[in-house]
N, C-alpha and C positions, 0 to 999 in steps of 0.2 A: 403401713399405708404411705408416708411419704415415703419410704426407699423405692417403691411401685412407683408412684408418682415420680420421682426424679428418672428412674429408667427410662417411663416413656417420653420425659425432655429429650432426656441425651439421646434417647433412638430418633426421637421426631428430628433431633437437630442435625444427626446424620444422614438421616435421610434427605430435607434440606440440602444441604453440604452437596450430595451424589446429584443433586437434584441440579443445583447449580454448578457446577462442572460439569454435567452434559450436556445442561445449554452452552455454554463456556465453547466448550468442544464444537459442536455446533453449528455455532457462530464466528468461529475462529476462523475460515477460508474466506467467509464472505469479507469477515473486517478486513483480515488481510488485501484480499482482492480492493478494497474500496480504498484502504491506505495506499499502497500503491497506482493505484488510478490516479488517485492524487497529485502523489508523488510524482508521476508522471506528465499532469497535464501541467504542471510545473514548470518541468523539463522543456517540454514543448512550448510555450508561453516564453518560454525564455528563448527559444528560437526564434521564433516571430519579432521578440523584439529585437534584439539581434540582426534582423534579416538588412540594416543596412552598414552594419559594421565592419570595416575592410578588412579580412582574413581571419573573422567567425567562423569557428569550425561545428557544424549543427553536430548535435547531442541527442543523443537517448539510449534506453536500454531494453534489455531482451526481456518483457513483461514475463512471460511466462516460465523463464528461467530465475527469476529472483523468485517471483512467485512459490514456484516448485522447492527452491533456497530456504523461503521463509516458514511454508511450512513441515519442510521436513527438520526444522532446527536450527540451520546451519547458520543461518543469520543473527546469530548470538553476538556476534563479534565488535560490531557497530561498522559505521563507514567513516574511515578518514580522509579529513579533505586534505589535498595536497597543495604544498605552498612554492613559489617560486621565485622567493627571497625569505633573507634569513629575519627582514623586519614583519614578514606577514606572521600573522596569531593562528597558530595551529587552532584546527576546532576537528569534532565529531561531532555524528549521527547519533540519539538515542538506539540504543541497541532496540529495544522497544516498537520502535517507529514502522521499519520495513524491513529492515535488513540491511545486508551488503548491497548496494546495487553499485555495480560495476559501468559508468555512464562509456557509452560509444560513440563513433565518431561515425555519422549517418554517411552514407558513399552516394557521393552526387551522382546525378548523368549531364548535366550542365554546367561544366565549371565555369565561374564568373572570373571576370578581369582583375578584382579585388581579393580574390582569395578566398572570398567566404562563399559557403556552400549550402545556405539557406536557403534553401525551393519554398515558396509562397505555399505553391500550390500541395506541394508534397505533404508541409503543416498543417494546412489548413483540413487536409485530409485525415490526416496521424491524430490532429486534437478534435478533428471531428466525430469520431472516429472512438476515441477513447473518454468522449463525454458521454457518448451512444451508451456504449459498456459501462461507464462512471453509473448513470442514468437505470440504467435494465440490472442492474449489482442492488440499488439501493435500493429497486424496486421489490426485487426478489427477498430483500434482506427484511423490509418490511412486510412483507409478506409471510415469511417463516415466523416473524415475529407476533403477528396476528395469531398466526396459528397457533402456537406455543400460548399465545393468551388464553386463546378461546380452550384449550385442551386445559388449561389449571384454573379456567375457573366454572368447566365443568365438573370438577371434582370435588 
C-alpha cells in the first residue's frame, strides 16, 4: 500500500514538473519580448536625455534581431560593456537578462552643428512607439495567464 501510494507522488510530481515547463515554455517569448521592451525604452530615455549633449551619438538596436538571438539561445554569452580607459571598471549583462544586444548608432537626416544626432522628434516616436508594444505584450501576457488559470482550475 505505501509503495502504491509513493508511486503515485512521484507520478503526480512529474506530472507537475511537465506541467510547469510548458507554462515555462509558453511564457518564455512573451517575457523575452517585455525584457527587451524594456531594455529598450532604456535606450531611448537615454537619447532623450542626451538630446542636448554636444556630439551624442543616438543609440539603439534591431529589436527583432536580438529577439529572434534570445530565443533561439544564442544569447547565452552576456553583453560586455566596453571601456575607454584603462581606469574604467569592466562590467557585464546578466546573461539571463536579454541577451547580446549589439547597441547602433541611429543615422540622422538632420545633422546638427554640435555633432549630436538626437531627433526629438524621431524619439519621441521610437519610445512612443515601443511603450505601445511594452503595453499590448503585457496585455497579451496577462491574458494567456488568465487563461492558463481558469483551464487549472477547471480541473
Amino acid at each position: 500500500m505505501a509503495r502504491l501510494l509513493l508511486d503515485r507522488v512521484v507520478i503526480t510530481l512529474r506530472e507537475e514538473v511537465i506541467v510547469v515547463s510548458k507554462l515555462d515554455n509558453t511564457l518564455q517569448m512573451q517575457q523575452q519580448a517585455l525584457t527587451l521592451r524594456a531594455n529598450r525604452q532604456q535606450v531611448l530615455a537615454g537619447n532623450v536625455a542626451n538630446a542636448d549633449t554636444p556630439g551624442y551619438q543616438a543609440r539603439d538596436f534591431d529589436f527583432t534581431a536580438v529577439l529572434q538571438s534570445a530565443l533561439n539561445g544564442r544569447g547565452q554569452g552576456g553583453l560586455v560593456l566596453a571601456t575607454t580607459s584603462l581606469r574604467h571598471i569592466p562590467g557585464s549583462m546578466n546573461p539571463g537578462d536579454s541577451g547580446p544586444m549589439r547597441l547602433l548608432y541611429r543615422q540622422t537626416t538632420q545633422p546638427s552643428a554640435d555633432g549630436n544626432t538626437v531627433e526629438m522628434d524621431v524619439e519621441r516616436a521610437q519610445f512612443a512607439e515601443n511603450a505601445f508594444y511594452y503595453e499590448a505584450g503585457l496585455t497579451f501576457l496577462t491574458g494567456r495567464i488568465r487563461t492558463m488559470m481558469t483551464a487549472l482550475q477547471g480541473q
